[in-house]
mmCIF file of the protein (N, C-alpha, C, O) and its ligand, coordinates in Angstrom:
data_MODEL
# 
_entry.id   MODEL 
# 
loop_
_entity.id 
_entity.type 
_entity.pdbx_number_of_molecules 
1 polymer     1 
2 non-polymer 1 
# 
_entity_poly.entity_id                      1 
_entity_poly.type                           'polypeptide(L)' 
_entity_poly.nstd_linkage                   no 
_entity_poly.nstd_monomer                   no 
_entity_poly.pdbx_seq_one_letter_code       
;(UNK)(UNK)(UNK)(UNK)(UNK)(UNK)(UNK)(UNK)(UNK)(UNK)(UNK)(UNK)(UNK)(UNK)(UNK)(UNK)
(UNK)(UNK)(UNK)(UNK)(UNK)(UNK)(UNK)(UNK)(UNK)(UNK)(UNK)(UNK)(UNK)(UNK)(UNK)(UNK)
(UNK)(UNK)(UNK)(UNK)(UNK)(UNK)(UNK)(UNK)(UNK)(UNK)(UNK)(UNK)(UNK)(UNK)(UNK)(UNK)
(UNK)(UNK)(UNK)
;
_entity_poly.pdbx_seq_one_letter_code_can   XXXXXXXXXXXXXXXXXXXXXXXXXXXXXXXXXXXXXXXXXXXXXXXXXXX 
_entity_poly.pdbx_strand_id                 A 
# 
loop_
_entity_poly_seq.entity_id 
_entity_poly_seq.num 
_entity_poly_seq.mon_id 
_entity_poly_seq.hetero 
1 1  UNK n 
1 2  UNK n 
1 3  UNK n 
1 4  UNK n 
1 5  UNK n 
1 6  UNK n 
1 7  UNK n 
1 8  UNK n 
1 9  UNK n 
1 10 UNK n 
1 11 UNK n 
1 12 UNK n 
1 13 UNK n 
1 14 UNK n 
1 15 UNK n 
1 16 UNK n 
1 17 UNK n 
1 18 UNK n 
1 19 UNK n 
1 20 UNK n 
1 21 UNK n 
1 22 UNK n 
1 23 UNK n 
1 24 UNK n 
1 25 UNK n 
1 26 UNK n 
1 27 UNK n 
1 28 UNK n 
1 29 UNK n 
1 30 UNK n 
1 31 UNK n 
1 32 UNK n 
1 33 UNK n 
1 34 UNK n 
1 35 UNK n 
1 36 UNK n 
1 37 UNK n 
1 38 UNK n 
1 39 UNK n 
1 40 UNK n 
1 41 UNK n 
1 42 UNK n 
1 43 UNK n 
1 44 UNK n 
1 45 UNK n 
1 46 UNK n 
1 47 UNK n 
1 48 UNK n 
1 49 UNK n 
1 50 UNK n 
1 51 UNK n 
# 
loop_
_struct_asym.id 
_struct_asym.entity_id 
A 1 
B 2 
# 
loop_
_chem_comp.id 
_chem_comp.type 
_chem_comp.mon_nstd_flag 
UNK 'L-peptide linking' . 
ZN  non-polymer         . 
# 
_pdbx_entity_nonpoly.entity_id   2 
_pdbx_entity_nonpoly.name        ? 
_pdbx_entity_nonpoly.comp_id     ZN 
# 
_pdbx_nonpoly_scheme.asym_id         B 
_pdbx_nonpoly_scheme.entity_id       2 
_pdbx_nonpoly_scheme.mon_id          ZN 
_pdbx_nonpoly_scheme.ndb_seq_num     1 
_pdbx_nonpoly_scheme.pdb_seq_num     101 
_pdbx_nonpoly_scheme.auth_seq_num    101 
_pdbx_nonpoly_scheme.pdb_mon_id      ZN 
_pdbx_nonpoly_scheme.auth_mon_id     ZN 
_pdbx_nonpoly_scheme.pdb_strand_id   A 
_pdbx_nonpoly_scheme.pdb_ins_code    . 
# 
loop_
_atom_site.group_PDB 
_atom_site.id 
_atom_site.type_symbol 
_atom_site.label_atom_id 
_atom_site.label_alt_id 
_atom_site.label_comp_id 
_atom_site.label_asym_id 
_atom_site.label_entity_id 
_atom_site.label_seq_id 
_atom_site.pdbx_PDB_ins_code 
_atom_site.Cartn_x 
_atom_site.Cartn_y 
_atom_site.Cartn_z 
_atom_site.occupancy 
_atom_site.B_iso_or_equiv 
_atom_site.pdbx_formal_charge 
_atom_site.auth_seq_id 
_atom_site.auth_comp_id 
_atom_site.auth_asym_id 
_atom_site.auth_atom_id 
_atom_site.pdbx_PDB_model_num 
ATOM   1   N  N  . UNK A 1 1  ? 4.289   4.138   8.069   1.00 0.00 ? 1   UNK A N  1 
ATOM   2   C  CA . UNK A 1 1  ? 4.919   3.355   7.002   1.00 0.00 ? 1   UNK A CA 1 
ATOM   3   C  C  . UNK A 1 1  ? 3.919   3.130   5.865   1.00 0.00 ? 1   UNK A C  1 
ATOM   4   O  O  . UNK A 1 1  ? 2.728   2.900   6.080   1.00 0.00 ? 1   UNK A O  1 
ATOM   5   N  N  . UNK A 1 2  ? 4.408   3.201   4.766   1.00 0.00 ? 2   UNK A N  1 
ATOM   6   C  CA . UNK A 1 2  ? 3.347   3.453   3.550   1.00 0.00 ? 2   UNK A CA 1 
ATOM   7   C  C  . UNK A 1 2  ? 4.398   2.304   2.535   1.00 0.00 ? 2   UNK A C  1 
ATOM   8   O  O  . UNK A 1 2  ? 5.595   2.045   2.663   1.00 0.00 ? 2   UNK A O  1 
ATOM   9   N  N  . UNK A 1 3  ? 3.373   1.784   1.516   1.00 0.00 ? 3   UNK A N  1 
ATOM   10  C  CA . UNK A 1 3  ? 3.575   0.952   0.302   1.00 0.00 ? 3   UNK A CA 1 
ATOM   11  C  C  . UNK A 1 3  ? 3.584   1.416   -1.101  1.00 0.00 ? 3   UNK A C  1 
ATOM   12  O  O  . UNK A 1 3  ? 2.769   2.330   -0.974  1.00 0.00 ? 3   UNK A O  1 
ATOM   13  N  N  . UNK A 1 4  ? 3.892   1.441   -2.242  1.00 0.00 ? 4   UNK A N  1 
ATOM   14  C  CA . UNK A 1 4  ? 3.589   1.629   -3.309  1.00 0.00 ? 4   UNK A CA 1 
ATOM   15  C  C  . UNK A 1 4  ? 3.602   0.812   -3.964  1.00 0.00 ? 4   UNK A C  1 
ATOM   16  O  O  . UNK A 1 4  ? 4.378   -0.124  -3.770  1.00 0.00 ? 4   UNK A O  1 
ATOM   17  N  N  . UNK A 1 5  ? 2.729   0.840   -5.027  1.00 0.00 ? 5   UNK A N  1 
ATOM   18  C  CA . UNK A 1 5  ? 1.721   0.004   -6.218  1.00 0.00 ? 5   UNK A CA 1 
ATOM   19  C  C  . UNK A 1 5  ? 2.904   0.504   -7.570  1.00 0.00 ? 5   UNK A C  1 
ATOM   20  O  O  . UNK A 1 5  ? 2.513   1.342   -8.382  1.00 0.00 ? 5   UNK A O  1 
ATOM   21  N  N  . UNK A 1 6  ? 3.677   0.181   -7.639  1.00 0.00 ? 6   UNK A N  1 
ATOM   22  C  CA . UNK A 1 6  ? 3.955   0.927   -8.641  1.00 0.00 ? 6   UNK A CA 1 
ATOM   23  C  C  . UNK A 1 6  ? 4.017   1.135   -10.137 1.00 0.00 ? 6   UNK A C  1 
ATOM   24  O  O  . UNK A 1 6  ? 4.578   1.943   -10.876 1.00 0.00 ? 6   UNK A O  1 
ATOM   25  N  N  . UNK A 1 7  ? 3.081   -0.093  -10.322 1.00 0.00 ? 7   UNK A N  1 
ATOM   26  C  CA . UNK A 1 7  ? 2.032   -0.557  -11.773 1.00 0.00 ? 7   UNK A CA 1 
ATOM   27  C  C  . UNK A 1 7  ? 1.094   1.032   -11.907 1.00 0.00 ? 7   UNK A C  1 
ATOM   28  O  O  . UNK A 1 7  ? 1.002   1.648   -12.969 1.00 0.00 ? 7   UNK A O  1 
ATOM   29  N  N  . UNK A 1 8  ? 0.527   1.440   -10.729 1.00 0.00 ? 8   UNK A N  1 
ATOM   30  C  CA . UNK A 1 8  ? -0.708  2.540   -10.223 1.00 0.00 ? 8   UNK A CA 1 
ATOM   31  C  C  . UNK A 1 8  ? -0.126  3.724   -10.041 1.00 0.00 ? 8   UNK A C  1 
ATOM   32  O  O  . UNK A 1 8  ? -0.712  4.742   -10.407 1.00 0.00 ? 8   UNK A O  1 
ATOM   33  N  N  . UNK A 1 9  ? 1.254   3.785   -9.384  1.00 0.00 ? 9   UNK A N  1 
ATOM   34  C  CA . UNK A 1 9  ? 1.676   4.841   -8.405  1.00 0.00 ? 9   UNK A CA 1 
ATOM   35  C  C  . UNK A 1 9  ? 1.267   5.013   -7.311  1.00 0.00 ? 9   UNK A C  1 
ATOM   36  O  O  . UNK A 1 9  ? 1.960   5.703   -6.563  1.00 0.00 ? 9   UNK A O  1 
ATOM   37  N  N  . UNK A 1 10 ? -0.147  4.390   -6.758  1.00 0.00 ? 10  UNK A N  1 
ATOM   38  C  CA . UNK A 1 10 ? -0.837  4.970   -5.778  1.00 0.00 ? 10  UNK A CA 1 
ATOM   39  C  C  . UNK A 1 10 ? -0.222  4.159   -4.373  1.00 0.00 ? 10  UNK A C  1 
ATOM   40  O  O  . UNK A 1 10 ? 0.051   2.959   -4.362  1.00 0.00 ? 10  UNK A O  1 
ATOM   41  N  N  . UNK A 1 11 ? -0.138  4.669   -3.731  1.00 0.00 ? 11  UNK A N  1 
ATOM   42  C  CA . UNK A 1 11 ? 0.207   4.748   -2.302  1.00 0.00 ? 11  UNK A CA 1 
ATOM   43  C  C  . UNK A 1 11 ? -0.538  3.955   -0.918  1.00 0.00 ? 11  UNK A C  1 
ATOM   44  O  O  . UNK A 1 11 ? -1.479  4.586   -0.439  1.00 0.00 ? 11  UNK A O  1 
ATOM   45  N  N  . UNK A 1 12 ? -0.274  2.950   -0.408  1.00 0.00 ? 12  UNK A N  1 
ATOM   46  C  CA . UNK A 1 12 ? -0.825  2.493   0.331   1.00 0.00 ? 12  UNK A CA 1 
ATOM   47  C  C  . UNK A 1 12 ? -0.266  2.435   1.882   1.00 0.00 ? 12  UNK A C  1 
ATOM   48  O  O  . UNK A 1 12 ? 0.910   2.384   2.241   1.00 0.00 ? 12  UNK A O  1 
ATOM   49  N  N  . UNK A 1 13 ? -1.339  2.455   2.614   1.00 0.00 ? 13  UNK A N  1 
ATOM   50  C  CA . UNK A 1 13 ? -0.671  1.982   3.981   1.00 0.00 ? 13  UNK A CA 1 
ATOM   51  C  C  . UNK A 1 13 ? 0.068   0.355   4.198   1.00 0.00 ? 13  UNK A C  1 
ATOM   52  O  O  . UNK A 1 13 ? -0.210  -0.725  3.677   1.00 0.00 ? 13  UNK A O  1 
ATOM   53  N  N  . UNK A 1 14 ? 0.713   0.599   4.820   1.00 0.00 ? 14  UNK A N  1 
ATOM   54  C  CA . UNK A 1 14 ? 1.004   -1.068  5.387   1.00 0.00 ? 14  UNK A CA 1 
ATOM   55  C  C  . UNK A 1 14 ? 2.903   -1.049  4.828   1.00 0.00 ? 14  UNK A C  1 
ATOM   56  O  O  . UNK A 1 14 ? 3.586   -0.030  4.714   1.00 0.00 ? 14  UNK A O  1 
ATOM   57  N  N  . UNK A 1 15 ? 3.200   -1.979  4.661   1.00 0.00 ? 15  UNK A N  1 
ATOM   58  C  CA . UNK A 1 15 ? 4.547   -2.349  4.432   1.00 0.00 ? 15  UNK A CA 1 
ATOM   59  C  C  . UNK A 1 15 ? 4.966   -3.684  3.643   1.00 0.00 ? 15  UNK A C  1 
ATOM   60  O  O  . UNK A 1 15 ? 4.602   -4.837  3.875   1.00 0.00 ? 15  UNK A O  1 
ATOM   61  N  N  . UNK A 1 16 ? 5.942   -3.150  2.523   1.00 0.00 ? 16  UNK A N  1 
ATOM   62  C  CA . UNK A 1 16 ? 6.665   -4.578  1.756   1.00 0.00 ? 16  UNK A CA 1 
ATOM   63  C  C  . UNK A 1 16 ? 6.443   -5.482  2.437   1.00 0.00 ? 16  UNK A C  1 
ATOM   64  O  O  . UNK A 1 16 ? 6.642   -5.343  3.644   1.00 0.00 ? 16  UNK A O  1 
ATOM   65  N  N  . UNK A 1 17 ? 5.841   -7.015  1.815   1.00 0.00 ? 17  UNK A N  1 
ATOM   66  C  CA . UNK A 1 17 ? 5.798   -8.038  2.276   1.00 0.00 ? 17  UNK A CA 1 
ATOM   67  C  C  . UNK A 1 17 ? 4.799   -8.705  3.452   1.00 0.00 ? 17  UNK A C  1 
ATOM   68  O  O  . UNK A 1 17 ? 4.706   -9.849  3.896   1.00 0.00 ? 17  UNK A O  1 
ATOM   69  N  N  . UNK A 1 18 ? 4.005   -7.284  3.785   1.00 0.00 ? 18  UNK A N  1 
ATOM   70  C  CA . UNK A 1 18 ? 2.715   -7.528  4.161   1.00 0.00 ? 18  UNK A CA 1 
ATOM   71  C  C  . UNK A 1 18 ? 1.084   -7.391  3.208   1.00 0.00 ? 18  UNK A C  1 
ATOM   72  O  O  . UNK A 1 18 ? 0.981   -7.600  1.999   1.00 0.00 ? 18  UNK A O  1 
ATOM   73  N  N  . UNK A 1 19 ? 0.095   -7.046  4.021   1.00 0.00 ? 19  UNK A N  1 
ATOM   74  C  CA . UNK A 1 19 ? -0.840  -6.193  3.478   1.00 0.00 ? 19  UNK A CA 1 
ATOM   75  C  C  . UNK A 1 19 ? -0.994  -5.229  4.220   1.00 0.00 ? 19  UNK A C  1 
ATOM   76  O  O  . UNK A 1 19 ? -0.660  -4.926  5.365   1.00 0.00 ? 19  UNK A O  1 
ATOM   77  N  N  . UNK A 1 20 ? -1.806  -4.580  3.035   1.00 0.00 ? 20  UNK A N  1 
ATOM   78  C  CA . UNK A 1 20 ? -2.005  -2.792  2.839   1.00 0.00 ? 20  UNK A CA 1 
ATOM   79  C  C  . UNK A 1 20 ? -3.306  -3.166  3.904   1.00 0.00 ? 20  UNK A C  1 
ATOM   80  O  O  . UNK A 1 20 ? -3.822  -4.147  4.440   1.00 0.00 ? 20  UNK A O  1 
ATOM   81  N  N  . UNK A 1 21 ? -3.468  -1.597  3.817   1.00 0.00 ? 21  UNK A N  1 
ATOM   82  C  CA . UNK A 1 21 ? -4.815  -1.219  4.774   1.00 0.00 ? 21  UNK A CA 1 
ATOM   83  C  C  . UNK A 1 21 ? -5.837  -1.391  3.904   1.00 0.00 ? 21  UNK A C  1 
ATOM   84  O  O  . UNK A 1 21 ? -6.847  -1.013  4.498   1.00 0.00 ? 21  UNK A O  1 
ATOM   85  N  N  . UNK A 1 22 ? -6.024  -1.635  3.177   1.00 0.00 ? 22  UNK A N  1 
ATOM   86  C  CA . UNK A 1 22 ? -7.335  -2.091  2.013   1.00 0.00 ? 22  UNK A CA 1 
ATOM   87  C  C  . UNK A 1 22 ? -6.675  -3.739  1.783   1.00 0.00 ? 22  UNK A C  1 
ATOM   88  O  O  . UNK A 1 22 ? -6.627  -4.254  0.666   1.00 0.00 ? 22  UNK A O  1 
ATOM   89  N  N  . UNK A 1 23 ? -6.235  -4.372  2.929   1.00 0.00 ? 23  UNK A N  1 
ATOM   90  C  CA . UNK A 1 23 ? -6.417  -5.744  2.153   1.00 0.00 ? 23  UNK A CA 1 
ATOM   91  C  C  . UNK A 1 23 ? -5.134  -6.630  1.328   1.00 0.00 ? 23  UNK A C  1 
ATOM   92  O  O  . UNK A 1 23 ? -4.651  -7.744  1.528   1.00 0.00 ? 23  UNK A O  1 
ATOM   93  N  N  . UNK A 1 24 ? -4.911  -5.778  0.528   1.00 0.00 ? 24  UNK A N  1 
ATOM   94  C  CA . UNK A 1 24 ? -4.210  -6.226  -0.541  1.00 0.00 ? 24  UNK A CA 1 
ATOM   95  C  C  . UNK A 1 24 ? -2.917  -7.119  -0.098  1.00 0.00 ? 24  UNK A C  1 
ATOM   96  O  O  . UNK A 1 24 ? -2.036  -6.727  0.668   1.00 0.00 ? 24  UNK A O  1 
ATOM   97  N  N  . UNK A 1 25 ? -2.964  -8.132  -0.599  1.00 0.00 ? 25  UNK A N  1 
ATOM   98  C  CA . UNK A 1 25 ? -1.346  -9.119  -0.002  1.00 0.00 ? 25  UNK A CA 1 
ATOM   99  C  C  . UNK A 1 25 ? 0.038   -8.659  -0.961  1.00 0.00 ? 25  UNK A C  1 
ATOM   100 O  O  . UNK A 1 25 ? 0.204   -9.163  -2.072  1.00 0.00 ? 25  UNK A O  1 
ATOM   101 N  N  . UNK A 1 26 ? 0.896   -7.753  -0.449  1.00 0.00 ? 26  UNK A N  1 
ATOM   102 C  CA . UNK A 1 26 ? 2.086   -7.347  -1.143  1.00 0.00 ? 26  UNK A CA 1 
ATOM   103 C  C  . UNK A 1 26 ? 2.859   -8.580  -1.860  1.00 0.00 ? 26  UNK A C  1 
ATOM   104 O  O  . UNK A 1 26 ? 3.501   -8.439  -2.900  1.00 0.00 ? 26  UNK A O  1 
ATOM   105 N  N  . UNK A 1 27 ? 2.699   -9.914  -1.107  1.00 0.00 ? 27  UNK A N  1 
ATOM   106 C  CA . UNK A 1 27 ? 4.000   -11.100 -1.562  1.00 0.00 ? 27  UNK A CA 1 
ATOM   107 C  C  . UNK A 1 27 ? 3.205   -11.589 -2.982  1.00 0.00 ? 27  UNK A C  1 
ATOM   108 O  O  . UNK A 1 27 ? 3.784   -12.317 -3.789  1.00 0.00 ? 27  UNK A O  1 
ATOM   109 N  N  . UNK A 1 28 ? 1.843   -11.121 -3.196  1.00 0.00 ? 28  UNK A N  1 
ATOM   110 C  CA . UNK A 1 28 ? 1.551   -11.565 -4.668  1.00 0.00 ? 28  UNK A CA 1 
ATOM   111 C  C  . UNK A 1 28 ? 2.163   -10.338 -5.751  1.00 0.00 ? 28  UNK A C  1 
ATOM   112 O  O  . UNK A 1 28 ? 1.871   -9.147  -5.634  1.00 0.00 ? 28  UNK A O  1 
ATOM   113 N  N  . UNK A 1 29 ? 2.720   -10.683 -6.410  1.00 0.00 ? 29  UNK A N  1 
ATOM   114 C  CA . UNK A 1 29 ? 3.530   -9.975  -7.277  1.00 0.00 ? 29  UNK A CA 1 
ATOM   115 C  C  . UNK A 1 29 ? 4.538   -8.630  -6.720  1.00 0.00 ? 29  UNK A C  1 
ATOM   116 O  O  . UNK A 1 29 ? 4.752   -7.479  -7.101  1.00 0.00 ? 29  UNK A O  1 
ATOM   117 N  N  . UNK A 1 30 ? 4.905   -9.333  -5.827  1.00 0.00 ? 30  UNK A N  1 
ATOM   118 C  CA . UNK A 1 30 ? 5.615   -8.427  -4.852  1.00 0.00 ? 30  UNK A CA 1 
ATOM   119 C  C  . UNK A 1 30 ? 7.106   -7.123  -5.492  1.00 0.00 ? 30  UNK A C  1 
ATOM   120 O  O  . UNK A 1 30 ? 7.846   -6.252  -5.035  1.00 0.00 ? 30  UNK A O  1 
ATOM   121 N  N  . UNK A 1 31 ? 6.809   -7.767  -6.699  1.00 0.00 ? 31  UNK A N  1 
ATOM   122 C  CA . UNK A 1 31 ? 8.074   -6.655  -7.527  1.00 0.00 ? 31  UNK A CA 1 
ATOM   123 C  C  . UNK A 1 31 ? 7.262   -5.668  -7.902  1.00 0.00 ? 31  UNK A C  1 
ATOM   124 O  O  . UNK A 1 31 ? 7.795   -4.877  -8.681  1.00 0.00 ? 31  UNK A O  1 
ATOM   125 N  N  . UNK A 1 32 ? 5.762   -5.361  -7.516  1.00 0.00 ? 32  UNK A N  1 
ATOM   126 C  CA . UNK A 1 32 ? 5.035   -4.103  -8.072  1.00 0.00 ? 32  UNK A CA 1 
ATOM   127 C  C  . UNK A 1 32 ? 5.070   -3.013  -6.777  1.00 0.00 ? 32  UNK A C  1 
ATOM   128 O  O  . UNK A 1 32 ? 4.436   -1.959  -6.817  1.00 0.00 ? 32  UNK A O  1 
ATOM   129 N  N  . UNK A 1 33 ? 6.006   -3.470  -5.480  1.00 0.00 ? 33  UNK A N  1 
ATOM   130 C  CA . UNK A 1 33 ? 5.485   -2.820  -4.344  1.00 0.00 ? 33  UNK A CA 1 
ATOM   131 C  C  . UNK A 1 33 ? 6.987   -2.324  -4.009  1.00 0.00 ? 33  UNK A C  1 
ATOM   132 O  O  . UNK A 1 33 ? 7.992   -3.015  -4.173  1.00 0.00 ? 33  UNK A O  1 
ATOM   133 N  N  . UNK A 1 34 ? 6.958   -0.905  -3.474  1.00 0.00 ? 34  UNK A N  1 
ATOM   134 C  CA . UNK A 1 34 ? 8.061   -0.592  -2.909  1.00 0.00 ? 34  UNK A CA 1 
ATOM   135 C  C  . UNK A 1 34 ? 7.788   -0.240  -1.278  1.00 0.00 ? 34  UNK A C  1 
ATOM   136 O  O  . UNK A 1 34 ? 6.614   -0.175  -0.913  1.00 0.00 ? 34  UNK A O  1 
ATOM   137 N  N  . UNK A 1 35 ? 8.412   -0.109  -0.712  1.00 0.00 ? 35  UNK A N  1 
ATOM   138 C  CA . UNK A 1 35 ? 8.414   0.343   0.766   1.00 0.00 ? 35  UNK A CA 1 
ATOM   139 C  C  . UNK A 1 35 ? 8.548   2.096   0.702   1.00 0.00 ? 35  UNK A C  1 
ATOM   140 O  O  . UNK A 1 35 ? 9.507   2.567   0.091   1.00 0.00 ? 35  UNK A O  1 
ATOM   141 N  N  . UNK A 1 36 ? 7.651   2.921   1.290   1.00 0.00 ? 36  UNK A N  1 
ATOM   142 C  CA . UNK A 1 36 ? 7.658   3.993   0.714   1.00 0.00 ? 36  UNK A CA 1 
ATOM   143 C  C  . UNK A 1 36 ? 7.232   5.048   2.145   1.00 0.00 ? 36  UNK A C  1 
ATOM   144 O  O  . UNK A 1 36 ? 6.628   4.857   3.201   1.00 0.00 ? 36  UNK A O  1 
ATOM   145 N  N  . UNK A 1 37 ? 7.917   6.220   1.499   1.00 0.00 ? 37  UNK A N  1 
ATOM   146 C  CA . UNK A 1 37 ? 7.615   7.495   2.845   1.00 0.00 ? 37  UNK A CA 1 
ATOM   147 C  C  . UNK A 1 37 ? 6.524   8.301   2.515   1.00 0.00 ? 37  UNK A C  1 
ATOM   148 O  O  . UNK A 1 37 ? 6.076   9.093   3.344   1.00 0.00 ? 37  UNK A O  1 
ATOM   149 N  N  . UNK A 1 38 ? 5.992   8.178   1.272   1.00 0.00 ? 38  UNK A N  1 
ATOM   150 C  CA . UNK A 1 38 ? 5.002   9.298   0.664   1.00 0.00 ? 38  UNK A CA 1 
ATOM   151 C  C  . UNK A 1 38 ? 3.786   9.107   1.492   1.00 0.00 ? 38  UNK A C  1 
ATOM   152 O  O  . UNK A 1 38 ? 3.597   8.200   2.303   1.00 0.00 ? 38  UNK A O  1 
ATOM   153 N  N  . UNK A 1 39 ? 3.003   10.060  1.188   1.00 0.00 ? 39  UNK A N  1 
ATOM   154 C  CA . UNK A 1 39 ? 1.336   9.684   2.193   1.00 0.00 ? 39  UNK A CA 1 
ATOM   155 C  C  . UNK A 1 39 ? 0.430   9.151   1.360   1.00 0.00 ? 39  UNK A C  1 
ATOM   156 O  O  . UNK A 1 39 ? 0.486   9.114   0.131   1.00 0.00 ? 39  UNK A O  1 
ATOM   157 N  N  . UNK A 1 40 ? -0.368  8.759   2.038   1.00 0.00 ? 40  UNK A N  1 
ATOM   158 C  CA . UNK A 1 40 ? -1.098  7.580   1.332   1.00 0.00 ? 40  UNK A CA 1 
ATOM   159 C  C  . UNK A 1 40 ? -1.873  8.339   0.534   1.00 0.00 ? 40  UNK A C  1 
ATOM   160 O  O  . UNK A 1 40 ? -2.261  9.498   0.678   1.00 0.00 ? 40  UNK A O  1 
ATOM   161 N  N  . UNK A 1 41 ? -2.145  7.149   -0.767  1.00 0.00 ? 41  UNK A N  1 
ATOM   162 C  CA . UNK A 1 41 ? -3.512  8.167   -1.758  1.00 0.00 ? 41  UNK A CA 1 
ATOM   163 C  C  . UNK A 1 41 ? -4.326  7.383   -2.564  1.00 0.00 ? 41  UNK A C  1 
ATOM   164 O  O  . UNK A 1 41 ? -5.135  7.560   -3.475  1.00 0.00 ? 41  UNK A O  1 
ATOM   165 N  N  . UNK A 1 42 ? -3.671  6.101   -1.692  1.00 0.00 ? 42  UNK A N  1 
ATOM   166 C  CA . UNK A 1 42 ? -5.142  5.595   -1.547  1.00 0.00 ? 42  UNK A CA 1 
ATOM   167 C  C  . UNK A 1 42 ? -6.630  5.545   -1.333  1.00 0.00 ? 42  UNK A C  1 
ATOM   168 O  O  . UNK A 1 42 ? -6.682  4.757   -2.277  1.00 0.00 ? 42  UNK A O  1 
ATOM   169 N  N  . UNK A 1 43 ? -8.003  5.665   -0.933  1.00 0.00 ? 43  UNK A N  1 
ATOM   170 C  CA . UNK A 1 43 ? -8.903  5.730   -0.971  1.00 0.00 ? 43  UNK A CA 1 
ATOM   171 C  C  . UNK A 1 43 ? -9.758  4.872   -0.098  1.00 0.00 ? 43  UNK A C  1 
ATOM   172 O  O  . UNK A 1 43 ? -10.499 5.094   0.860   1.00 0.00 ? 43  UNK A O  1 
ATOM   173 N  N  . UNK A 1 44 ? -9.342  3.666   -0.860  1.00 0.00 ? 44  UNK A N  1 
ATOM   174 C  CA . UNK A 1 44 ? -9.890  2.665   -0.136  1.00 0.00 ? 44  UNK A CA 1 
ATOM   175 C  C  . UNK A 1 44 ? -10.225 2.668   1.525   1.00 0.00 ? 44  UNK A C  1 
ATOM   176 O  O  . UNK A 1 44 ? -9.553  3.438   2.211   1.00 0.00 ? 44  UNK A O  1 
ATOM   177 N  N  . UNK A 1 45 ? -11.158 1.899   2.130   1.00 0.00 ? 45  UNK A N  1 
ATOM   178 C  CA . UNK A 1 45 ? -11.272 1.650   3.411   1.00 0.00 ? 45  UNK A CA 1 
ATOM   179 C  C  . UNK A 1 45 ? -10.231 1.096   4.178   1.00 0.00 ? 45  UNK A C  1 
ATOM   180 O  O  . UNK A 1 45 ? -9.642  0.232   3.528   1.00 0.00 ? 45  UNK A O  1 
ATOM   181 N  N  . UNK A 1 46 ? -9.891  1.217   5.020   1.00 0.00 ? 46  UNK A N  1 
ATOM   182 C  CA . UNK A 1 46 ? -8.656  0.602   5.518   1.00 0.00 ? 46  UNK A CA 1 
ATOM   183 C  C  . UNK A 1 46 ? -7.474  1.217   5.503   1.00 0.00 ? 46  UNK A C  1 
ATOM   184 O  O  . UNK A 1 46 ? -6.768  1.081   6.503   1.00 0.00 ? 46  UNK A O  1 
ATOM   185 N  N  . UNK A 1 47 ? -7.009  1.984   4.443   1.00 0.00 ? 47  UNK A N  1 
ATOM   186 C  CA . UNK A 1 47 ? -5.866  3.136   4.098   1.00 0.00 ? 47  UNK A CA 1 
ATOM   187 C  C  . UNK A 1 47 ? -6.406  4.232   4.319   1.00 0.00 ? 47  UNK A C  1 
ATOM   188 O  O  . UNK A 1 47 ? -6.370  4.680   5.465   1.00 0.00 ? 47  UNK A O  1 
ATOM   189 N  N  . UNK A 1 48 ? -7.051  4.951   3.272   1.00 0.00 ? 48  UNK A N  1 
ATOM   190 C  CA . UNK A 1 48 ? -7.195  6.378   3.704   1.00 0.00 ? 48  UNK A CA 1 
ATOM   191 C  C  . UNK A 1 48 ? -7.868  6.831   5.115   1.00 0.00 ? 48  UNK A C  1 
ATOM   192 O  O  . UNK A 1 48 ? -7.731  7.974   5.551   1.00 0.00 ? 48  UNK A O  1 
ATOM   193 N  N  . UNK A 1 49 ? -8.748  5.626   5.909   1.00 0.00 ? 49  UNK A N  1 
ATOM   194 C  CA . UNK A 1 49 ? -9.808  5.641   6.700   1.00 0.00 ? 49  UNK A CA 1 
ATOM   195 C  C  . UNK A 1 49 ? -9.309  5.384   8.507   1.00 0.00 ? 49  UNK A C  1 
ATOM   196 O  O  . UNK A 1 49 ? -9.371  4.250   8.984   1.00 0.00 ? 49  UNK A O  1 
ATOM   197 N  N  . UNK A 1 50 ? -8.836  6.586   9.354   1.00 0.00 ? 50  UNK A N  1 
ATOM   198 C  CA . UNK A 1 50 ? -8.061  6.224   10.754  1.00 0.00 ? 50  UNK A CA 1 
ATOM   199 C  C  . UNK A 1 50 ? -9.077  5.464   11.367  1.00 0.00 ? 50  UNK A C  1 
ATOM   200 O  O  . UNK A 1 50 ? -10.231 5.884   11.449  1.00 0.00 ? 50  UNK A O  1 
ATOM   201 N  N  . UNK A 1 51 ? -8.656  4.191   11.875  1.00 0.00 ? 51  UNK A N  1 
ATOM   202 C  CA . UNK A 1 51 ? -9.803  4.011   12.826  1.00 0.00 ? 51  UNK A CA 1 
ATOM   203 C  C  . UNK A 1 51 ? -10.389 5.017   14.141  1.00 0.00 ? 51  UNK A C  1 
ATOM   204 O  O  . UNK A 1 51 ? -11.367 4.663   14.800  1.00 0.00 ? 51  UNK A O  1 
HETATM 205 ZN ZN . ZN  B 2 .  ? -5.024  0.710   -0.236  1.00 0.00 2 101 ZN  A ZN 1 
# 
């Protein structure tokens, strides 16, 4: 399950109304995030990074 930024386009792990794998809390400005199937392209630690 993946997120989108969609201020960025960029792609995060995690899901609407949570946080991403880098952290980020979706419910702050939560109209920038969609619930999304694309793969992540993100970067960050936590998203791009499997434990
Ligand atoms: Zn991220």
């Amino acid at each position: 399950m993946t997120v989108k930024h969609t201020p960025t386009g960029i792609v995060h792990k995690g899901t609407k109304g949570g946080t991403t794998g880098c952290r980020i809390n979706t419910k702050i400005r939560s109209k920038h995030w969609v619930a999304s199937t694309e793969k992540v392209t993100c970067d960050k630690y936590g998203c791009r990074n499997e434990k």
